[in-house]
N, C-alpha and C positions, 0 to 999 in steps of 0.2 A: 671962142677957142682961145683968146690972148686971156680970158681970167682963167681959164682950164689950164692955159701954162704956165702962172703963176701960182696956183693953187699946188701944182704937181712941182713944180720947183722948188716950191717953200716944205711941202713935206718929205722932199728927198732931203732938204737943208736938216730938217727935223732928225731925220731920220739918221742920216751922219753923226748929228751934235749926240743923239744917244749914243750912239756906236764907238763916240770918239774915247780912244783908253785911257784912262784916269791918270795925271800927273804923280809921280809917288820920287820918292827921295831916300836913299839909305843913308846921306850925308848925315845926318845928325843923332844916328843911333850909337848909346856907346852901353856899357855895361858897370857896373856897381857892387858893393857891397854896404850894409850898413849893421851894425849890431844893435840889436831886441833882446834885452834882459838876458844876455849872454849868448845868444843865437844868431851868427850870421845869417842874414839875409840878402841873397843876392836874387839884384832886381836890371830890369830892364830900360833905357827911358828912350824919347826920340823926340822931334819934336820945337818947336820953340816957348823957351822957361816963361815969357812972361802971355803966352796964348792959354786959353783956358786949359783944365787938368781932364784929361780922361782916365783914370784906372782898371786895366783889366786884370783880370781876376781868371785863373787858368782852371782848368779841370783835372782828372782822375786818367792816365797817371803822367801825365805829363807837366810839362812845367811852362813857364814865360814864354819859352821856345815854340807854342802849341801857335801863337800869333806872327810868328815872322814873317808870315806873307800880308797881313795885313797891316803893320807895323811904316812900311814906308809909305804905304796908302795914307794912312790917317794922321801921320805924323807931319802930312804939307801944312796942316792949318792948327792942330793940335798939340797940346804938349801930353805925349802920354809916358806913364807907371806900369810897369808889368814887373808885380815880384813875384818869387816862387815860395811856396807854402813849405815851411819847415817840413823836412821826408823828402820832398822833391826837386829834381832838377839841380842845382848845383846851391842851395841854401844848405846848412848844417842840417843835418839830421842824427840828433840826440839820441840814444837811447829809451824805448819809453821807460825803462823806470827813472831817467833823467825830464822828461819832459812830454806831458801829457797829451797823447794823441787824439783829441777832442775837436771836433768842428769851434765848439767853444772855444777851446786854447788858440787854434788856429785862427780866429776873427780876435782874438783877444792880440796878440803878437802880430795880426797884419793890421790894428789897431794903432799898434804902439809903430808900425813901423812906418805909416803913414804920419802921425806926428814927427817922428825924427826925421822926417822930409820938410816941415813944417807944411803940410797941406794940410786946407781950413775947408774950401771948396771943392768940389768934383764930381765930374760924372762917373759912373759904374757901370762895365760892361761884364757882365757877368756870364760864365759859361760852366755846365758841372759842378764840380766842387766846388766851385769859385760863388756858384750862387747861394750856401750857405753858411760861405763868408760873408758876402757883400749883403744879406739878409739880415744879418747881426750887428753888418757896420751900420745897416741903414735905421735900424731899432734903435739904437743907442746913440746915436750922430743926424738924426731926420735935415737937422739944419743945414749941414754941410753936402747933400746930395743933390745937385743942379739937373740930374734927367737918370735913366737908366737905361743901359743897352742889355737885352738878353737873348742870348743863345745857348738853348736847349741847356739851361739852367730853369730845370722844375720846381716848382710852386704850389703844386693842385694834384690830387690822387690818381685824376684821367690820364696825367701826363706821363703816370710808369708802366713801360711796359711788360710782357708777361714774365721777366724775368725776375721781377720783383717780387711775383709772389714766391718762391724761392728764396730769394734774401730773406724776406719775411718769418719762413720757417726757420731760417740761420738765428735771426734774429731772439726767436723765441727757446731758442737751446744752440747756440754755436759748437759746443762739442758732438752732438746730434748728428750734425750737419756740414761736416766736413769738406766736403762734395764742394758744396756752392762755394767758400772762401776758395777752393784749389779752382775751379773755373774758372773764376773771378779775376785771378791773376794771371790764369794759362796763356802761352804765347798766342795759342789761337786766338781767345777772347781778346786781346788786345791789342793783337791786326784786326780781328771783326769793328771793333769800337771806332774804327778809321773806314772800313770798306764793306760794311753790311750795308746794304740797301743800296750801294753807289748803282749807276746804270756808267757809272765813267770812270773803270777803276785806273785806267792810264794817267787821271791825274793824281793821286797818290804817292806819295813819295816813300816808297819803304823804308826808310833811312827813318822817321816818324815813329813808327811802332818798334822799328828793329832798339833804337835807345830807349824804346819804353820799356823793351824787354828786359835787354843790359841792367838798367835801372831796379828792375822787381828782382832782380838777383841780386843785387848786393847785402853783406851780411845788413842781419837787423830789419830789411825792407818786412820781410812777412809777420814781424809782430807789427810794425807802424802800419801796414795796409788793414792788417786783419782786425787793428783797435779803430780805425777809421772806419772800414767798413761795418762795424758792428754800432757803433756810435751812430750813424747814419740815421736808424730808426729816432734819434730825435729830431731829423730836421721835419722827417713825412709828419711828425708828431707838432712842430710846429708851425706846417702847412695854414691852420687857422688863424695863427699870430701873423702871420705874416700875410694874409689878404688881408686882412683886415689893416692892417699897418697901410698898403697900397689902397686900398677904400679912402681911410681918413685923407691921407698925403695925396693922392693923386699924382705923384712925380711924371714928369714930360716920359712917357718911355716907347722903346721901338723894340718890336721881336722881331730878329731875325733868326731864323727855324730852321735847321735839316728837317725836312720832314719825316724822313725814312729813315730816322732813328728808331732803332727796333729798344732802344732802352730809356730814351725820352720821349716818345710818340708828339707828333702833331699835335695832339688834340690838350697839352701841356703848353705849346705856344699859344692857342686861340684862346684860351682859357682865361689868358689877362685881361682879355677884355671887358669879362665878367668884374674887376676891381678898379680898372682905370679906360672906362668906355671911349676913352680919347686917343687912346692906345694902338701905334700904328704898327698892324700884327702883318709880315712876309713869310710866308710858308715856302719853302725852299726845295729844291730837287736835290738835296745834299742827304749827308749821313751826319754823325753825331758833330762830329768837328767841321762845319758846313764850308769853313770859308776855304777848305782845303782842296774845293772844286768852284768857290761862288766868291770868291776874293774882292773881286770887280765889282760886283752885284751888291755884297755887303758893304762895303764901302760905298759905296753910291748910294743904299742907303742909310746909312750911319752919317756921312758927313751932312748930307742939307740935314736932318733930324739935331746935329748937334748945331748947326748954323743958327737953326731957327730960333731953341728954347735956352743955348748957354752963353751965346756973345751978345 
């Protein structure tokens, strides 16, 4: 009976130390700007400068903003970058006939804007758009990437959901197809991109998609959305480049997954597996922007993953 009440005391001990809520800090977050070849860049950081670099890399249509809740989580032991992608969030947004609205252009100027940080090393948490960024940093830069975090930043053809094959038609005649780019941007479509699949829509902050909307209406947004989303077809085009890059490299990497993302499906997180077998893949009860109900959960696992392969 006395080992039965040790055994039972040591898993209630266990059982707490999970439970127990993550230390987080908003002391050290402040905010930036920096100038790329004539384009304000304003970014995010938090963090201690001389702890290792983590860089996140934001998604569609949101900006740096899209991490604020996980931002004091990972910033106890980490020093993190979160800038926002020229068109978004509070960086300049050019005219396109000033400045090319290209996934290219956009890894090329968050390129350059990583050097004017001087950062040499770092890790990549990539989300959305963010992950055809940080696909092009990692092509071009192999040496300087210490691990990779992804969330529901797609890689693999399984990973799109049935919306895509729509784009796809866009793709192949955009005046055609009008339809999809006005979806696309619709107020609805981008409260769904936040609360499709949630079973918890109370944790939702509408204040999230309401400045996403604010945002898709400023002059000039619908040519820079509509050149992006049309450009898009070359990242699914370089799906091949880029397993293949993850085969050769093998980077430490962690997926953490909405899984009930109706526009990056599941089966786009498990699918790393297939390139980097070591690969520690979490499938999530979340929606596209996962950490906007799984905060605690991602972070918990993000920090031992970075603990392990970057210090």
């Amino acid at each position: 009976m006395k080992t039965l009440g040790i055994l039972a005391g040591g898993m209630l001990l266990a059982t707490a130390a999970q439970a127990a809520p993550l230390v987080a800090t908003h002391a050290s977050t402040t905010y930036h700007y920096v100038s790329v070849d004539g384009v304000r860049i304003f970014y995010r950081e938090a963090g201690p400068k001389d702890a290792p670099t983590l860089v996140l890399l934001h998604g569609f249509p949101s900006s740096s903003r899209e991490f604020a809740t996980l931002f004091p989580l990972l910033a106890t032991r980490y020093h993190l970058i979160a800038p926002d992608f020229p068109g978004f969030g509070q960086s300049d947004a050019p005219a396109p006939a000033a400045y090319a609205y290209t996934f290219d252009h956009l890894a090329e100027t968050t390129d350059g804007f990583l050097g004017a940080l001087g950062l040499r090393k770092y890790a990549l948490y990539l989300h959305d758009y963010g992950g055809p960024v940080g696909f092009r940093l990692m092509l071009k830069h192999p040496e300087r990437v210490t691990a990779l975090v992804v969330s529901n930043a797609n890689a693999y053809p399984e990973g799109l959901g049935k919306k895509w094959t729509l784009i796809g038609e866009y793709w192949k005649d955009p005046a055609a197809h009008p339809e999809v780019f006005e979806t696309f941007i619709s107020p609805t479509a981008t409260e769904q991109r936040h609360t499709a699949g949630t079973s918890h829509p109370e944790k939702y902050d509408p204040d999230a998609w309401g400045d996403e909307i604010a945002h898709l209406a400023r002059p000039g947004q619908r040519e820079i959305q509509a050149s992006l989303l049309y450009d898009y077809r070359t990242n699914v085009a370089a799906y091949p480049a880029w397993q293949a890059w993850l085969r050769s490299h093998r980077p430490p990497t962690l997926v953490v997954w909405g899984k009930n993302d109706p526009s990056f499906i599941g089966a786009g997180g498990e699918a790393y597996r297939r390139d980097v077998p070591d690969a520690e893949v979490h499938l999530l009860d979340a929606g596209h922007f996962p950490w906007e109900e799984q905060a605690d959960a991602i972070a918990g696992y993000v920090l031992p993953f970075l603990d392990k392969h970057v210090r």
